[in-house]
C-alpha positions in Angstrom: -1.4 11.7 10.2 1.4 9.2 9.8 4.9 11.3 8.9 7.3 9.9 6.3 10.8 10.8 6.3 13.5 10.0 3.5 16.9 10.2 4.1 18.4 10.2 0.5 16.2 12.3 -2.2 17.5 9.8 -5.3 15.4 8.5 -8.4 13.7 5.6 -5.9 12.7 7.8 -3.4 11.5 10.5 -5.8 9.5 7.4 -7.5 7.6 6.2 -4.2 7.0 9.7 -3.2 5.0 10.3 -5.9 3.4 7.1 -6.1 2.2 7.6 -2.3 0.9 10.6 -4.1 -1.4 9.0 -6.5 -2.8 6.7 -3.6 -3.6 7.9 -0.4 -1.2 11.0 -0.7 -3.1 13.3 1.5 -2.9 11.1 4.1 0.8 11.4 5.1 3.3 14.0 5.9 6.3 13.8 4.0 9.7 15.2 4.6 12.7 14.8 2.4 16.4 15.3 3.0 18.0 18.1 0.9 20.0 16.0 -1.7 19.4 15.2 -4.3 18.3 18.9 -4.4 16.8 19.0 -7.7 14.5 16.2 -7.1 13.8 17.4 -3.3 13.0 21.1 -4.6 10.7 20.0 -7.5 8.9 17.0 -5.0 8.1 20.1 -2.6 6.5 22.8 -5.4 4.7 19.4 -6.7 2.9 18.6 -3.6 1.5 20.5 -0.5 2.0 18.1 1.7 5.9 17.5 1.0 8.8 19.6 2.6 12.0 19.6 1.4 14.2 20.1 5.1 17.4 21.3 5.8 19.3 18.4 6.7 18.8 14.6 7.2 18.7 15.6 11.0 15.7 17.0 10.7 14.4 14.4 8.4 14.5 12.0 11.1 13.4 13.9 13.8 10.1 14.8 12.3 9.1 11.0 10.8 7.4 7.9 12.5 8.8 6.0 9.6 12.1 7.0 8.3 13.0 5.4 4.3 17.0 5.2 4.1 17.5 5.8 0.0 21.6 6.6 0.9 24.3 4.5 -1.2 26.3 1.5 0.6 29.0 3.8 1.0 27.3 6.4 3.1 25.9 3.8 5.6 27.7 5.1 8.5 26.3 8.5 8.2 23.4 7.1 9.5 24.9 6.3 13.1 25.0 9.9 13.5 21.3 10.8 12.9 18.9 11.0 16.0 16.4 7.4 15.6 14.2 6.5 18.3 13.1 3.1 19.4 9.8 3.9 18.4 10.6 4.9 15.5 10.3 2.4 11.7 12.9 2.5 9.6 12.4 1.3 6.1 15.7 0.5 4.0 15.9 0.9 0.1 19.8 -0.4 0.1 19.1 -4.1 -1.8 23.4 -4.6 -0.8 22.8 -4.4 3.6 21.2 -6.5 5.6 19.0 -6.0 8.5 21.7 -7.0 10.9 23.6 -4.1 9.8 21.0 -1.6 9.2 20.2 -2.8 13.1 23.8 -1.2 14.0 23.6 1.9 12.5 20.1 2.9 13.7 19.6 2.0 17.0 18.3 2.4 18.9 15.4 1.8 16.3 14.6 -2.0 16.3 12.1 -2.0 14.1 13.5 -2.7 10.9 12.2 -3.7 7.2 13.8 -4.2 4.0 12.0 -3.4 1.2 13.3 -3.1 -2.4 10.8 -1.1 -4.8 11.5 -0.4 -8.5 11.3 2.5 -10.7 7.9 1.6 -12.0 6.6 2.2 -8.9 5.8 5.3 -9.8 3.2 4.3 -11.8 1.9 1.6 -9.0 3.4 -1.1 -11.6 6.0 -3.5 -10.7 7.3 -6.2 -7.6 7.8 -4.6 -4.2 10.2 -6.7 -1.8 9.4 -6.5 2.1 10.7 -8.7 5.1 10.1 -9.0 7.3 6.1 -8.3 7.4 5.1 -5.2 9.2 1.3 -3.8 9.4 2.3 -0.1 8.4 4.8 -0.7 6.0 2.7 -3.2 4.2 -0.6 -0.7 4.3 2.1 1.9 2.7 3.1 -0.2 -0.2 0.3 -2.7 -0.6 -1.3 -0.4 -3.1 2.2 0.7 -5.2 2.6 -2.9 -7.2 2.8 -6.2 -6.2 4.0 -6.6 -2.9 6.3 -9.9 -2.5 7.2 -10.4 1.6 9.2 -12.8 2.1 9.8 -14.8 5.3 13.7 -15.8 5.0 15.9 -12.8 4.4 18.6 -15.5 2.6 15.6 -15.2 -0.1 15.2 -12.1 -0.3 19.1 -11.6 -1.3 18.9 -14.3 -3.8 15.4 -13.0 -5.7 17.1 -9.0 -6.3 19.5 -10.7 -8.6 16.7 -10.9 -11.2 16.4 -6.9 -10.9 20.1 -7.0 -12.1 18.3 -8.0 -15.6 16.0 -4.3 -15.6 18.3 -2.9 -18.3 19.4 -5.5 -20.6 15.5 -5.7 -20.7 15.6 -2.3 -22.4 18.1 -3.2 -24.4 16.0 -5.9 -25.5 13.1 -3.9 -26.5 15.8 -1.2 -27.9 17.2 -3.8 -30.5 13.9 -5.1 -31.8 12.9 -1.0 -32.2 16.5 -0.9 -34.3 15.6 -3.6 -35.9 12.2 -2.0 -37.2 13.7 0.9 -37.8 15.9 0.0 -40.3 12.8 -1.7 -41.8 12.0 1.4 -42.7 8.8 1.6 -39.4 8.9 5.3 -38.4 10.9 5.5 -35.1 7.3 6.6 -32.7 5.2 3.7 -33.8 8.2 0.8 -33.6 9.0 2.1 -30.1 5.2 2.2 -28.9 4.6 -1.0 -30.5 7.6 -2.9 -28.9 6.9 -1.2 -25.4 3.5 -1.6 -25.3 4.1 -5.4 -26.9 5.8 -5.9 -23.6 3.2 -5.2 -21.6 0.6 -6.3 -22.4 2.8 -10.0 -22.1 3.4 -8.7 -18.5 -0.2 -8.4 -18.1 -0.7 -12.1 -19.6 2.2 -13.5 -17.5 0.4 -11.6 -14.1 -2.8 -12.6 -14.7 -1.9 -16.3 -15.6 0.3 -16.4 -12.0 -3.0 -14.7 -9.9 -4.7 -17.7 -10.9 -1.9 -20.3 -10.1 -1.3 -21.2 -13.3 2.5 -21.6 -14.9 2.9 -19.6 -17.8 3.6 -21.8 -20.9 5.8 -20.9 -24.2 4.0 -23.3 -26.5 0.5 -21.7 -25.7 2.0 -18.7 -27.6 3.0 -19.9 -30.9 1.7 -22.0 -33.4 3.2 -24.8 -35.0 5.6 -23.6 -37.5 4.8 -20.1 -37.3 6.8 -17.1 -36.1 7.1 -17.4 -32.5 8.6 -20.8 -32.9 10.2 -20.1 -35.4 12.1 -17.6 -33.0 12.2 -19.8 -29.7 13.8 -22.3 -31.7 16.3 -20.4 -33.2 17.2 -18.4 -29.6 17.2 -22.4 -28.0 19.5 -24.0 -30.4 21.9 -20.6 -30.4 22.1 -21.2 -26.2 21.0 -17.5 -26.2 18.4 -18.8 -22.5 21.5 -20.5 -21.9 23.6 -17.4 -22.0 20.7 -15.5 -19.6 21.2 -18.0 -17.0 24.7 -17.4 -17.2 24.6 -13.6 -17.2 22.0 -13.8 -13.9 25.0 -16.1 -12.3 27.9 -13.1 -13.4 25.5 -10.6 -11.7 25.1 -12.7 -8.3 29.1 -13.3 -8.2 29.2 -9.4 -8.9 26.6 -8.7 -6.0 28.6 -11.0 -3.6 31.8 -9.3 -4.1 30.4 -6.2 -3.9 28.9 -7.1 -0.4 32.4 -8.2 0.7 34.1 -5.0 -0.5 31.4 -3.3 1.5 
């Protein structure tokens, strides 16, 4: 039985730990560090097959593959834990590269990046990976859409677009408002605008499985409303003004990096 370990009990790790759950659950051991301890305590009552340890000591010394879910700022807490060479160590931290993951686990050498999202709870959503591994791939293949990734240079470049996950939501908040004050009761305008989104998710997936671009003008009709939209956000520059806000995000991640 393969033992997982997660050093750093936070919101991501919580997510994957239950969506390993819905898959092949049973399958794995599973030992979390004691913080966050609400999450840790309420992962362990959940499920049989989860203990919540002591220490991140522990944590490591019990797993064959040990997920760092730690903030950049706590990275050198990890030179302290016992690794082992045989050991795989799985990083959540989208900020530190492999090269200095490398220094502050050895003497583990096997190393893999992999950036999930929240959704993966629900086995919805991109999973990032590089480089490939067998094990980590079997772990994850199942939890969303896994997206490995050869150059690592990529893989820094293609997180940007997570920086994007909550202006989404304010997206889908401001057409709700917008509703509301139509006079739509509050439950049906926020179920019809999240479950609008979705299902266009589901269009823009299934049209990319088949290697097909996805298309604007195959979604409105000539002179009707979703033109009538597109052209209004064009002319205003509001795609414009979304490029420019992915660019303020990846001069924010860079200086971030260097502060770190």
């Amino acid at each position: 039985m393969l033992r997982l370990g997660f050093v750093g009990t936070g919101a991501l790790s919580e997510a994957v730990v239950r969506g390993l759950q819905d898959g092949k659950g049973e399958e794995y051991e599973i030992y979390l560090s004691p913080r966050s301890e609400e999450r840790s305590r309420a992962l362990s009552i959940a499920y049989d097959n989860v203990v919540r340890e002591e220490s991140n000591e522990a944590v490591v010394e019990k797993s064959d593959v040990v997920f760092l879910g730690v903030l950049p700022r706590q990275l050198s807490v990890l030179s302290t834990l016992p690794f082992r060479s045989n050991q795989i160590v799985v990083s959540f931290l989208a900020g530190a590269p492999l090269d200095i993951i490398r220094e502050q686990v050895k003497p583990a050498t096997r190393i893999i990046r992999v950036i999930p999202l929240p959704s993966i709870r629900y086995k919805r959503g991109p999973i990032l990976m590089t480089p490939d591994d067998p094990i980590v791939r079997d772990l994850f293949t199942s939890l969303g859409d896994l997206v490995v990734l050869d150059d690592e240079k990529d893989f820094a470049a293609i997180t940007i677009a997570s920086g994007m996950m909550s202006s989404h939501f304010e997206l889908q908040n401001t057409i709700i408002r917008w509703l509301e004050a139509r006079k739509v009761p509050s439950p049906s305008a926020s179920l019809y605008v999240r479950s609008f989104f979705d299902g266009l998710s589901e269009i823009g997936l299934a049209t990319e499985r088949l290697g097909e671009a996805v298309q604007p003008k195959e979604y409105e009709t000539p002179g009707g409303l979703n033109e009538t939209g597109r052209a209004h956000l064009k002319t205003s520059g509001w795609f414009e003004q979304l490029t420019s806000g992915l660019d303020v995000v990846e001069n924010h991640s860079r200086g971030l990096a260097k502060r770190d």
